[in-house]
C-alpha positions as CSV (number, residue, x, y, z in Angstrom):
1,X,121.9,144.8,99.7
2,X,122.6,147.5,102.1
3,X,125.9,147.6,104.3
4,X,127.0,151.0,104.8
5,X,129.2,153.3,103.0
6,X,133.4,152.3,103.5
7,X,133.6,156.1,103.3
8,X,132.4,159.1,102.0
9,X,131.8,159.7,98.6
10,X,132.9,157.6,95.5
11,X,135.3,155.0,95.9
12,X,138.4,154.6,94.0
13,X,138.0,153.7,90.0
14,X,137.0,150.1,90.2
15,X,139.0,149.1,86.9
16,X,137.8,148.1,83.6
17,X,137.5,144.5,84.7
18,X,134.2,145.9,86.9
19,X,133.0,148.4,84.3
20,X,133.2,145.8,81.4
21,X,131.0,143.1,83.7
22,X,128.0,145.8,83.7
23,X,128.6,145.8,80.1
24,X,128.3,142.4,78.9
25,X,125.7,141.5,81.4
26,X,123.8,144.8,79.9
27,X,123.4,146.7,83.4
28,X,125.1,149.4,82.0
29,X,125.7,151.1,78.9
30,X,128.8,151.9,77.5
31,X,129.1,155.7,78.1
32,X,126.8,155.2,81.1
33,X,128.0,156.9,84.2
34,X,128.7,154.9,86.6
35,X,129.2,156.3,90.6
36,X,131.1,153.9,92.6
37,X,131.1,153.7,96.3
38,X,133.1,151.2,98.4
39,X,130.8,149.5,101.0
40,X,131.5,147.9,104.0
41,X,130.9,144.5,104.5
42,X,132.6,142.0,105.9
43,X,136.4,140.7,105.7
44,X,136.3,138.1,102.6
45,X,135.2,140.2,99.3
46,X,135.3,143.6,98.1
47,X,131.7,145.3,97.7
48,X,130.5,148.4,95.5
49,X,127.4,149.9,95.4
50,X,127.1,151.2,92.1
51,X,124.5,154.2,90.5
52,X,123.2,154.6,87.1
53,X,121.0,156.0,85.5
54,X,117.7,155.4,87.0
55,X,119.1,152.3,89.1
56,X,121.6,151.1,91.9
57,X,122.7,147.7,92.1
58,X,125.6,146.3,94.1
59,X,128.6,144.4,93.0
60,X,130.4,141.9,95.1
61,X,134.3,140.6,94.1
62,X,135.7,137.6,96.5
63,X,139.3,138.3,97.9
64,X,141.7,135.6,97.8
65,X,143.4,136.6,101.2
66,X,140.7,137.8,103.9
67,X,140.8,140.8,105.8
68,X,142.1,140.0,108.9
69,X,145.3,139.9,111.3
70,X,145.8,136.3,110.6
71,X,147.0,134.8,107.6
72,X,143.6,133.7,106.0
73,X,143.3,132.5,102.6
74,X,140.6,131.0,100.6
75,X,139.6,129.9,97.4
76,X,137.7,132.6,95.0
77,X,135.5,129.6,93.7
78,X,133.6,130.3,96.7
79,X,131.6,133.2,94.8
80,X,130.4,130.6,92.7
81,X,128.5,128.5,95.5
82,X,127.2,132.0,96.9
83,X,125.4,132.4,93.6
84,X,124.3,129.3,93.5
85,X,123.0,129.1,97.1
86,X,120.9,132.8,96.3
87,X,119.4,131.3,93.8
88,X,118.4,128.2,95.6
89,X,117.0,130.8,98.3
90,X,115.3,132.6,95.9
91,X,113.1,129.5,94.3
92,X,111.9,128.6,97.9
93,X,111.9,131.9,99.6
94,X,112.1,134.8,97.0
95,X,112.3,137.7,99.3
96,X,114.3,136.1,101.6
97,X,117.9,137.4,99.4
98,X,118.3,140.6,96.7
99,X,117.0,139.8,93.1
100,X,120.1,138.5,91.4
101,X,121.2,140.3,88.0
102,X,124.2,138.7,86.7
103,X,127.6,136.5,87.4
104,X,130.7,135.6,85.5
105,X,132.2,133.1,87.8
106,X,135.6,133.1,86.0
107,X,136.2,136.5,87.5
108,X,134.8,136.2,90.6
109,X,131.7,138.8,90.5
110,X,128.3,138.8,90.8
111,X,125.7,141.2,90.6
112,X,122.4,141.8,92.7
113,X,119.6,144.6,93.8
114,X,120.8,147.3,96.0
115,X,118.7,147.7,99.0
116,X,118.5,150.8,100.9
117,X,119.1,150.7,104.2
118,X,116.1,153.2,105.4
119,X,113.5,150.4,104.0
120,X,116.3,147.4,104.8
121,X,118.1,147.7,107.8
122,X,120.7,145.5,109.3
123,X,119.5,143.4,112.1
124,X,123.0,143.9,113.3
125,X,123.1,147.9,114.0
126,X,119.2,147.4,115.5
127,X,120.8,145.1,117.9
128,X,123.8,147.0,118.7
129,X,121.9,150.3,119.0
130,X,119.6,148.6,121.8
131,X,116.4,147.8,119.4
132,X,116.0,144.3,120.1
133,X,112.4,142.3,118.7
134,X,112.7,138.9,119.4
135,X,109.2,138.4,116.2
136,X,112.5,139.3,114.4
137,X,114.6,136.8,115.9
138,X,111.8,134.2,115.8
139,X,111.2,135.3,111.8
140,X,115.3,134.4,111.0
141,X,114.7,130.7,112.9
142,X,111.6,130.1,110.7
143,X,113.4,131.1,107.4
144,X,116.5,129.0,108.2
145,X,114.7,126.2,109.2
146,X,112.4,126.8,106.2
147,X,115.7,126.9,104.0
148,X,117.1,123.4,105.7
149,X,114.3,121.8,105.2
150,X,113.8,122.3,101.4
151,X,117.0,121.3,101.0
152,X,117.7,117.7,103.5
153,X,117.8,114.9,101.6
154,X,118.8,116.2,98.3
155,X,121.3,114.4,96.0
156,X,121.3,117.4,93.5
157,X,122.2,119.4,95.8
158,X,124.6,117.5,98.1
159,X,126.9,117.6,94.8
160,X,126.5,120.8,93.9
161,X,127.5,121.7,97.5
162,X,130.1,119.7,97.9
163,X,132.1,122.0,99.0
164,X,134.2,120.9,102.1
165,X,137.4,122.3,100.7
166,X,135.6,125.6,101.0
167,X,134.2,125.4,104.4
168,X,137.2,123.7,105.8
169,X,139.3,126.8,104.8
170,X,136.4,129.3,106.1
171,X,134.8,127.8,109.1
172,X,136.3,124.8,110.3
173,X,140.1,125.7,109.9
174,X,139.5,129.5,111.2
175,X,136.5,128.9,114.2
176,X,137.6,125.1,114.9
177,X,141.3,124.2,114.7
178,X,142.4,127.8,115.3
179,X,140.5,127.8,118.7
180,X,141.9,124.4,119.5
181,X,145.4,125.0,118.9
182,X,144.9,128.2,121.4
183,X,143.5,126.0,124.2
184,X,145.4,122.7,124.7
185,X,143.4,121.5,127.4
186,X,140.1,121.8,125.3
187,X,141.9,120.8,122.3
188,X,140.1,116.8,121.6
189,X,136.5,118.0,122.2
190,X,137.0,121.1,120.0
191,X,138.7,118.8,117.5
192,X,136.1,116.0,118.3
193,X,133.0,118.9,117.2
194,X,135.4,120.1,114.1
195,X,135.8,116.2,112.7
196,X,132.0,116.1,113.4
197,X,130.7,118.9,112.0
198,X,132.9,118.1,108.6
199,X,131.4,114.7,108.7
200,X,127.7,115.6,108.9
201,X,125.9,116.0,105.4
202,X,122.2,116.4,105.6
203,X,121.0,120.3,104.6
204,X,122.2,123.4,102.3
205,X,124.3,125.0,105.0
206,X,124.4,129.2,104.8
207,X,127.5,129.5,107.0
208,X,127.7,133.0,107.7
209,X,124.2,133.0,109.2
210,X,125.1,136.2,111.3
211,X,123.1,139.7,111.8
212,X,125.8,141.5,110.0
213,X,124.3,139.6,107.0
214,X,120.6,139.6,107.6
215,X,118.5,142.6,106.8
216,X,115.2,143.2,108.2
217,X,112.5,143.6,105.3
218,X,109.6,144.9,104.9
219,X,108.5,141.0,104.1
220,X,110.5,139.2,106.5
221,X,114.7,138.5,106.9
222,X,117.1,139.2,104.0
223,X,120.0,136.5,103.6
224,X,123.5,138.0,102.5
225,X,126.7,136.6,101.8
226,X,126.4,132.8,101.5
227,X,130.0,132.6,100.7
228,X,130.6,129.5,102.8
229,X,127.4,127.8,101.1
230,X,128.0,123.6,101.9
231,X,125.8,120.5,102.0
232,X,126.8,119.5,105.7
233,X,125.4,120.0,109.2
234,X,122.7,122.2,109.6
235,X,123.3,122.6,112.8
236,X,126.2,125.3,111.9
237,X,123.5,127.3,110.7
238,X,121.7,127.7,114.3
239,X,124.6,127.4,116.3
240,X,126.2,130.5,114.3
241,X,123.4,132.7,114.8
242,X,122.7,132.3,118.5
243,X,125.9,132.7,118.8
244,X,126.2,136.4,118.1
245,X,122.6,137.0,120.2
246,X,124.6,135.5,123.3
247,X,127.9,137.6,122.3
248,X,125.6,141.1,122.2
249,X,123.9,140.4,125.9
250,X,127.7,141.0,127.0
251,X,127.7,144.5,125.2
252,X,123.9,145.6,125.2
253,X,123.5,145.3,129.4
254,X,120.1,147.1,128.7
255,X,118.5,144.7,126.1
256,X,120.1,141.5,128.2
257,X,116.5,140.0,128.5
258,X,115.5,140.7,125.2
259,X,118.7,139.1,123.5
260,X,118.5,136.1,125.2
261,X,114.7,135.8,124.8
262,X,115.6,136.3,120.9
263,X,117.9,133.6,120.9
264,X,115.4,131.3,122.6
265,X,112.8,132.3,120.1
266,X,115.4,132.0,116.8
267,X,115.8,128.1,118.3
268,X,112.1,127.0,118.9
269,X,110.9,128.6,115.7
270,X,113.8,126.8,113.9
271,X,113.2,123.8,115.4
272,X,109.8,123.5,114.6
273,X,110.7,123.4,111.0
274,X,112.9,120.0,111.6
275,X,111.9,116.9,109.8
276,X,114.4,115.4,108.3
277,X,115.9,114.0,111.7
278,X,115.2,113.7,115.0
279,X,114.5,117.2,116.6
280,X,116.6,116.4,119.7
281,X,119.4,115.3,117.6
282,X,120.2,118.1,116.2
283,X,119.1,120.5,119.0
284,X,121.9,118.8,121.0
285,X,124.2,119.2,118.3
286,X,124.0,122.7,118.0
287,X,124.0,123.1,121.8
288,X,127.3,121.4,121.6
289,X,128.9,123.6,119.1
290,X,127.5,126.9,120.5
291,X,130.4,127.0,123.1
292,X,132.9,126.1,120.8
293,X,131.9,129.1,118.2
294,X,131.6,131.5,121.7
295,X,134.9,131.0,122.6
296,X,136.1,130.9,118.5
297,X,134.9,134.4,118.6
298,X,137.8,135.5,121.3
299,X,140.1,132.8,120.3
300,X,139.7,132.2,116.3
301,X,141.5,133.5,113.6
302,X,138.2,136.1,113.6
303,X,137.4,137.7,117.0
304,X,134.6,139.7,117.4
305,X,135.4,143.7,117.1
306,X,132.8,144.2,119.8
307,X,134.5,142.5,122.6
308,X,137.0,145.3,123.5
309,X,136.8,144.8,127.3
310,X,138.6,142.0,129.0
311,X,136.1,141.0,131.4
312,X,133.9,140.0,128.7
313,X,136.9,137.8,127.1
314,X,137.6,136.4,130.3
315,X,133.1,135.6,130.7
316,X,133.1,133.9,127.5
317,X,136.2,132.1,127.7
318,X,135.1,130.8,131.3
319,X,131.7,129.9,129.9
320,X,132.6,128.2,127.0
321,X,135.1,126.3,128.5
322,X,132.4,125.0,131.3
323,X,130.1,124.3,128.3
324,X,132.8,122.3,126.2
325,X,133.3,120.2,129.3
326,X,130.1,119.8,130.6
327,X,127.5,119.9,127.4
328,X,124.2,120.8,127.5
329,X,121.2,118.9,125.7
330,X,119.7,121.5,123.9
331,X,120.4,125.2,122.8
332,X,117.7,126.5,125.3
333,X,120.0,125.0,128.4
334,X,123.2,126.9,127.0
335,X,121.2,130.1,126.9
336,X,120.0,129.3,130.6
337,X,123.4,128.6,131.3
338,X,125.2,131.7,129.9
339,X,122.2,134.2,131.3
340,X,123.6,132.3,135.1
341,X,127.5,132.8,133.9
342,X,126.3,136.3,133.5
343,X,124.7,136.9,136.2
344,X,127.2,135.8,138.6
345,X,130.7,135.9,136.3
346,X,130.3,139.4,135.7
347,X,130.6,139.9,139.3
348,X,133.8,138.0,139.8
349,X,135.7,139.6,136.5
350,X,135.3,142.7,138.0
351,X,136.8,141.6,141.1
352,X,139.9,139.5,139.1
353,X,140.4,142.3,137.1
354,X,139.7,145.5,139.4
355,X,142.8,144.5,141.9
């Protein structure tokens, strides 16, 4: 795993709850020294990368109360299910997540490989830094789709996963209902796609299926942080992910082409992995919930940090909103769509907001 450092140097003595994990799991030795270094991931756990002798491994701690402005809370059990979804992963695709090294789910921890960013970087920064691929785009749609179909139809699985009470308090209550209660005139179809999307059960869902959390590998995309790991609607997964390829044409003018060409590439390739259902059905379900999770990412409980400037807010709320009302069939139409609302609202939010 490689997110960057929180800061410089080591970070703060983890406690003796950490240091005694490595212990009885037998990743460290006693009077081992141990170098601990905050990282920075994302707002629902605490993460360390941690240096011994010879080795570097990362350790990951869920957080009761999330990291944001708004009062977010969540059940810790949830590390439990993101072991358990790695480990699905790694039987079907092993180098598709870090080897996986130990877990005590009573305290919340786990343990996995640390990999360096120089060899695994996050798609993320490549895409914010203007080094777009869309083969890399088109490799995360092929491994998601790979993913969702080893796991539809399932029973094992579906009660493993049944974890609604878990994605209800990190996707559906925070992206869904919080975005509805901000709009009331788009508040029953963004209700209509929350009661649907809790209602759909037919895949291992990732649910965080975002480029903060994917590394590109030497072998292909890295998965990270399945923390919202559910047996529901695929179509989450997709929707998620195209998402944050739409949200970056906004801030990476330069590499609009090559973003939206990605995100047409991540569908198809995912797509053509679908066989447990209709191909159009589910194409037009994530085409419906893409608009929703746009404007969630202005309006939710957890906004983008990227969209600073309020003529993009004003674009995606305006797009969405046109989207919600007027849904498209499939999730190549909504990227036509938002590459026009680009084109031409752009334009007119510099005229709203330049008087």
């Amino acid at each position: 795993m490689s997110p960057t450092p929180a800061q410089a140097g080591p970070g703060p003595e983890p406690g003796t709850t950490l240091t005694d994990f490595l212990i009885a799991h037998k990743l460290a030795g006693p009077a081992a020294p141990a170098r601990w270094t905050p990282l920075a991931g994302g707002v629902s756990s605490d993460l360390w990368r941690v240096d011994l002798p010879g080795r570097s491994l990362c350790v990951k701690r869920a957080l009761a109360k999330l990291k944001v402005a708004a009062d977010w809370q969540a059940p810790v059990s949830r590390n439990a299910y993101e072991w358990a979804w790695m480990r699905f992963a790694s039987r079907h695709r092993p180098d598709s997540v870090p080897d996986l090294l130990a877990h005590d789910p009573e305290a919340g921890l786990f343990a996995m490989a640390y990999l360096p960013p120089e060899r695994y970087p996050m798609w993320k920064g490549q895409l914010l830094d203007g080094e777009v691929r869309v083969a890399t785009a088109a490799a995360v749609g092929e491994l998601l789709g790979s993913l969702h179909a080893a796991s539809a139809g399932d029973a094992a699985l579906a009660a493993e996963f049944a974890t609604d009470d878990n994605f209800h308090a990190l996707r559906i209550e925070p992206y869904l209902s919080a975005t509805a209660a901000a709009h009331p005139d788009l508040r029953d179809i963004l209700q209509g796609l929350a009661d649907r999307t809790a209602t759909t059960h037919l895949a291992l869902v990732h649910g965080d299926v975002s480029p903060k959390n994917i590394l590109v590998g030497p072998s292909g995309p890295v998965l990270l942080d399945a923390e919202c790991a559910w047996y529901g609607d695929p179509a989450f997964d997709l929707a998620f992910c195209v998402n944050h390829l739409l949200l970056k044409s906004l801030v990476v003018p330069g590499r609009r082409a090559e973003l939206l060409r990605s995100a047409r590439a991540l569908a198809e390739e995912y797509v053509r992995c679908v066989d447990w259902e209709p191909r159009s059905a589910l194409d037009e379900r994530a085409a419906t919930l893409l608009p929703a999770l746009l404007l969630a990412r202005v309006d939710g409980k957890s906004p983008v940090e990227y969209l600073t400037d309020d003529r993009h807010r004003w674009l995606v709320r305006t797009a969405a909103a046109a989207l919600l009302r007027a849904p498209a069939a499939a999730v190549a139409d909504v990227v036509d769509t938002w590459e026009t609302a680009l084109a031409r609202g752009e334009t007119n939010a510099q005229s709203r907001h330049g008087a």
